[in-house]
matplotlib code that plots the C-alpha trace (Angstrom):
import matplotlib.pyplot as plt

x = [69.3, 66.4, 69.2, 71.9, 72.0, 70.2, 71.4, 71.7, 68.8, 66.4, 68.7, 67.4, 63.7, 63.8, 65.1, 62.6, 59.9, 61.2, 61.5, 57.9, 56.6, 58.7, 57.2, 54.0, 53.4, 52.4, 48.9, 48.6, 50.7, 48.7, 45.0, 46.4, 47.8, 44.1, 43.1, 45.0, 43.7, 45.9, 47.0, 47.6, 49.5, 48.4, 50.7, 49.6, 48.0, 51.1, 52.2, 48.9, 49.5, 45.9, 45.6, 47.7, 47.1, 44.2, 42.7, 41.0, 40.1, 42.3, 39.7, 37.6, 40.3, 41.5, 38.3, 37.5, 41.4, 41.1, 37.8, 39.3, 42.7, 40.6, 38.5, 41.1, 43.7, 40.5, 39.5, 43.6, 43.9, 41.0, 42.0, 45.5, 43.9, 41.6, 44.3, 47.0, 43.8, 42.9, 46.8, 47.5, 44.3, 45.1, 48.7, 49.7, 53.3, 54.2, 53.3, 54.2, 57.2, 59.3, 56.7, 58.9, 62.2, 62.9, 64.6, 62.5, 59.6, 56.7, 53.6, 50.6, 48.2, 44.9, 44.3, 40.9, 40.8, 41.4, 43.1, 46.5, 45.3, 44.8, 48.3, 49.7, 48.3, 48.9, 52.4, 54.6, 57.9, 60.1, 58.2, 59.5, 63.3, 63.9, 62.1, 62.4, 65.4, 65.7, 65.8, 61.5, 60.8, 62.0, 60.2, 57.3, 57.5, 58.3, 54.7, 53.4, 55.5, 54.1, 50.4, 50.6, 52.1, 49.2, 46.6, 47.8, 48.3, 44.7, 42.9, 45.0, 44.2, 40.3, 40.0, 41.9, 42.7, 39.3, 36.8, 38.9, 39.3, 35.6, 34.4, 37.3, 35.9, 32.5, 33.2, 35.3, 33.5, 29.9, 29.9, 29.6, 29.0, 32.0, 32.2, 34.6, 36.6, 37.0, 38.9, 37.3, 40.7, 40.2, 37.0, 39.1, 39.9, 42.8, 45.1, 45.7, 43.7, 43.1, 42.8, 46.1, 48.0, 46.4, 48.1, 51.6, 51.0, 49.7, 52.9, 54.9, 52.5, 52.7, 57.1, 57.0, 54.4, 57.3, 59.8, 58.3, 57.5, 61.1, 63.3, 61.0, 61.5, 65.4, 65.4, 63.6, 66.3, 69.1, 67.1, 65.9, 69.2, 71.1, 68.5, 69.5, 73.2, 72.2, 69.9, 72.5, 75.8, 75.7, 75.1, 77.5, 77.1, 78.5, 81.6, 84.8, 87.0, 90.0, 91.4, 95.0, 97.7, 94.4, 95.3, 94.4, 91.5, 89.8, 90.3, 86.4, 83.6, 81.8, 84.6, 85.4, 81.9, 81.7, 84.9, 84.1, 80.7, 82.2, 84.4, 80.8, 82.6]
y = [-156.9, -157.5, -159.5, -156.8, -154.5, -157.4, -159.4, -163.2, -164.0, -161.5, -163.3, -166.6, -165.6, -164.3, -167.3, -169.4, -167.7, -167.5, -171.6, -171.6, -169.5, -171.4, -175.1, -176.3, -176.7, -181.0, -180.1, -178.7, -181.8, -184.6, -182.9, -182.5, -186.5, -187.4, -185.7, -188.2, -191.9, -194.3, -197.4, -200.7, -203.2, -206.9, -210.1, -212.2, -213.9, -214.9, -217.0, -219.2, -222.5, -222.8, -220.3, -222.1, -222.4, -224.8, -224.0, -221.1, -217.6, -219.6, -222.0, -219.9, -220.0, -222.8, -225.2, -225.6, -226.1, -229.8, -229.3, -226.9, -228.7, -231.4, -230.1, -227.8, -230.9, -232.7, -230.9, -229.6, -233.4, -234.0, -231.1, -232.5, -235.8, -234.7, -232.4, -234.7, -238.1, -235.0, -234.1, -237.9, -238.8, -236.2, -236.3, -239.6, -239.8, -236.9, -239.2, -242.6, -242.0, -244.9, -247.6, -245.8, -248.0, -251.3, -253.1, -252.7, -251.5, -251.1, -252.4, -250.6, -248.6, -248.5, -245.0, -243.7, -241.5, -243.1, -246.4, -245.6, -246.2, -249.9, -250.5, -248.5, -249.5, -252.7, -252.9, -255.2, -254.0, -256.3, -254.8, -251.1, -252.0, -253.2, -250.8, -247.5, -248.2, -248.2, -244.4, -244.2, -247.7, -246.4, -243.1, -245.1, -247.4, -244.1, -242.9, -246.1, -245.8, -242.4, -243.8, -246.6, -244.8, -242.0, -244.2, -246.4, -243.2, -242.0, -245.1, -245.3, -241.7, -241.7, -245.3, -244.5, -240.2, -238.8, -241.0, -240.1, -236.4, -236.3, -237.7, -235.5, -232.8, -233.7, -234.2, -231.3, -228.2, -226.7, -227.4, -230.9, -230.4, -231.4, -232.5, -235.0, -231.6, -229.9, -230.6, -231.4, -231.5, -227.5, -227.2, -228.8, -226.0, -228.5, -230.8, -232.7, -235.8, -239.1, -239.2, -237.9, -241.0, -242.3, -239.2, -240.1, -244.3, -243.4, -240.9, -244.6, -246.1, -243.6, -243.7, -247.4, -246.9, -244.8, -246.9, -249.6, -248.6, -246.7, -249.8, -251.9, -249.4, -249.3, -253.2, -253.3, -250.5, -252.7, -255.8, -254.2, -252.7, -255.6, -257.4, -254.8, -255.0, -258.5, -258.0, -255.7, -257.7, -258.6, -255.2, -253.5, -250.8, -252.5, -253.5, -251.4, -251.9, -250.6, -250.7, -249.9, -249.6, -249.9, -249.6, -246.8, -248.5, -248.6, -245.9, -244.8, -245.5, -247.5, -250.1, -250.3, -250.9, -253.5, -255.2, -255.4, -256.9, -259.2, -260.1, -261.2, -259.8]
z = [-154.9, -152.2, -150.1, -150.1, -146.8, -144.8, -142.2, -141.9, -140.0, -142.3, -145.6, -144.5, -144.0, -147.7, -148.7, -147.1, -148.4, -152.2, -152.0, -150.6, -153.0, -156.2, -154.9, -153.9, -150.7, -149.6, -149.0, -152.9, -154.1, -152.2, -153.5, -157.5, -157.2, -155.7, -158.7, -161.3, -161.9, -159.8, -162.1, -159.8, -161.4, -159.4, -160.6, -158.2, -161.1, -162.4, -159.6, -159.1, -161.2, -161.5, -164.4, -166.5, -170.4, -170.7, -167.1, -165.4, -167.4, -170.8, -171.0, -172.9, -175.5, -175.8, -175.6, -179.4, -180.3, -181.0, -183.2, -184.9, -185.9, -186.6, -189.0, -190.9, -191.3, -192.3, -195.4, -196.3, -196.3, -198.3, -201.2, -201.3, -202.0, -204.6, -206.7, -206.8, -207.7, -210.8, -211.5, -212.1, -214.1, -216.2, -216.7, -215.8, -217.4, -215.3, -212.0, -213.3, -215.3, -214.5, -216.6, -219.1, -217.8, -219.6, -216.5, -212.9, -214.3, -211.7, -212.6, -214.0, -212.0, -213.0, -214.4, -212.6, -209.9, -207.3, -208.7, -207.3, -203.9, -203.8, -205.3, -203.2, -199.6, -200.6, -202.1, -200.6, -198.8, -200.8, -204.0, -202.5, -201.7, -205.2, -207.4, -205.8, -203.3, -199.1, -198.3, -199.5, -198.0, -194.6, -195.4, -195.6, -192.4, -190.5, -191.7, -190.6, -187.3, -186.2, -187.3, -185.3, -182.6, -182.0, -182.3, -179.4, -177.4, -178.2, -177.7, -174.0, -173.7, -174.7, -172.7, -169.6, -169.3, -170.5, -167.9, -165.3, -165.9, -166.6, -163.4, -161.6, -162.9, -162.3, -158.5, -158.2, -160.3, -160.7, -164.9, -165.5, -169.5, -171.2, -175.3, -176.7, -177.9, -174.4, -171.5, -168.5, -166.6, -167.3, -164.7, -161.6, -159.4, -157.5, -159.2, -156.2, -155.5, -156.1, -159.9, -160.2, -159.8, -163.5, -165.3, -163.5, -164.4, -168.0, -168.3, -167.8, -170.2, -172.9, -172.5, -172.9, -175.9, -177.7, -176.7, -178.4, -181.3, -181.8, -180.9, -183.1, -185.8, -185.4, -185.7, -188.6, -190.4, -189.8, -190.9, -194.3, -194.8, -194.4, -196.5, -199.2, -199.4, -199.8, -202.3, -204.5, -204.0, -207.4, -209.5, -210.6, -208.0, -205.1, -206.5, -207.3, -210.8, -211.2, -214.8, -215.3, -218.6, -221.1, -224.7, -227.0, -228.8, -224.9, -224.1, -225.4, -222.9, -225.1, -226.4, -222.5, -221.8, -224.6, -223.3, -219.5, -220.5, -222.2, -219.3, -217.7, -214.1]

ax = plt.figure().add_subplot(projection="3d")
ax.plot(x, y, z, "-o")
ax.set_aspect("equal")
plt.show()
């Protein structure tokens, strides 16, 4: 062995110099890492509220959203329409089934195209509770709820929001071209100012806006369904008979039938 027969401090020179020769030496290390491609990772991007979704480099994105959403729920809307207006013209005892029923028959519905829609828009919602029950006429008032409810919110927001975040944005960036579909709030390189106070008052506004129409809508739910329980105190559904100790010639739904008719309960 190239250690044995040598002394210590001769032992530790050979060591020294087998460990150099094993491991690059710094200088060679530093020179092949200047040779590799350094990758910097940078978040301070992440902590700047300006580039939130909506604002800054998103804008690009996001700017044709609303256009977009618009015009796809436009024409869905318009298919749906159209197939179910063919569907019915074509079979209408599939759609209108209950003119079939001898008690609580709806009326007829004109059988074009687009017949059913006058009828319907214009159908009463006393005509609704009795012929096709409470559950579909709340259904139905929810629908009319929710499209009461956003067009309020729009016209406050198109009337009020959009002038003022156009001239913010006009004032405050470079790019004063805005359409109806982009956001102009999206140009503003600083959210603090004077116009913010409208988006904290119109915040109140658009709260008391769904207040509004949710309370009115809870009142009107207990109205109507009072109204029914009124309206059904009679039938034979909201009452309860118990029959007890019935002979053997009643015991036969229809001669019990027969004999509580007769009753006239």
């Amino acid at each position: 062995h190239a250690y044995d027969g040598a002394t210590p401090t001769a032992a530790a020179a050979l060591v020294a110099r087998a460990t150099e020769a094993a491991t690059p030496s710094a200088t060679a290390m530093t020179e092949s890492d200047a040779s590799q491609p350094q990758i910097t990772i940078d978040v301070s991007y992440l902590f700047d509220w300006g580039n939130t979704p909506g604002m800054g480099p998103y804008f690009t994105a996001n700017n044709i959203d609303a256009a977009q959403q618009i015009t796809t729920a436009a024409l869905m809307g318009s298919a749906c329409l159209v197939v179910f207006s063919m569907l019915r013209y074509k079979w209408p005892e599939l759609y209108s089934h209950r003119l079939r029923l001898r008690q609580m028959r709806p009326p007829n519905i004109p059988r074009t195209l687009f017949g059913w829609m006058y009828p319907v828009v214009t159908m009463s919602d006393r005509h609704v509770l009795e012929t096709i029950g409470l559950d579909a006429l709340l259904f139905f008032r929810a629908y009319r709820m929710f499209i009461y409810m956003f067009i309020s919110l729009s016209a406050f927001g198109m009337m009020v929001l959009y002038p003022v975040n156009y001239r913010w944005a006009k004032e405050d960036s470079q790019d004063s071209n805005h359409t109806i579909f982009e956001s102009p709030i999206a140009q503003v390189t600083s959210l603090t100012g004077r116009y913010s106070i409208a988006h904290v008052m119109m915040a109140y506004v658009f709260a008391g806006i769904l207040f509004f129409y949710i309370d009115r809508f809870a009142l009107h739910t207990i109205t109507m369904r009072w109204h029914y329980l009124l309206l059904t105190r009679r039938s034979g559904n909201s009452r309860t008979l118990m029959v007890t100790h019935l002979p053997r010639e009643l015991r036969s739904e229809q001669p019990l039938e027969r004999f509580i008719r007769g009753m006239q309960v």
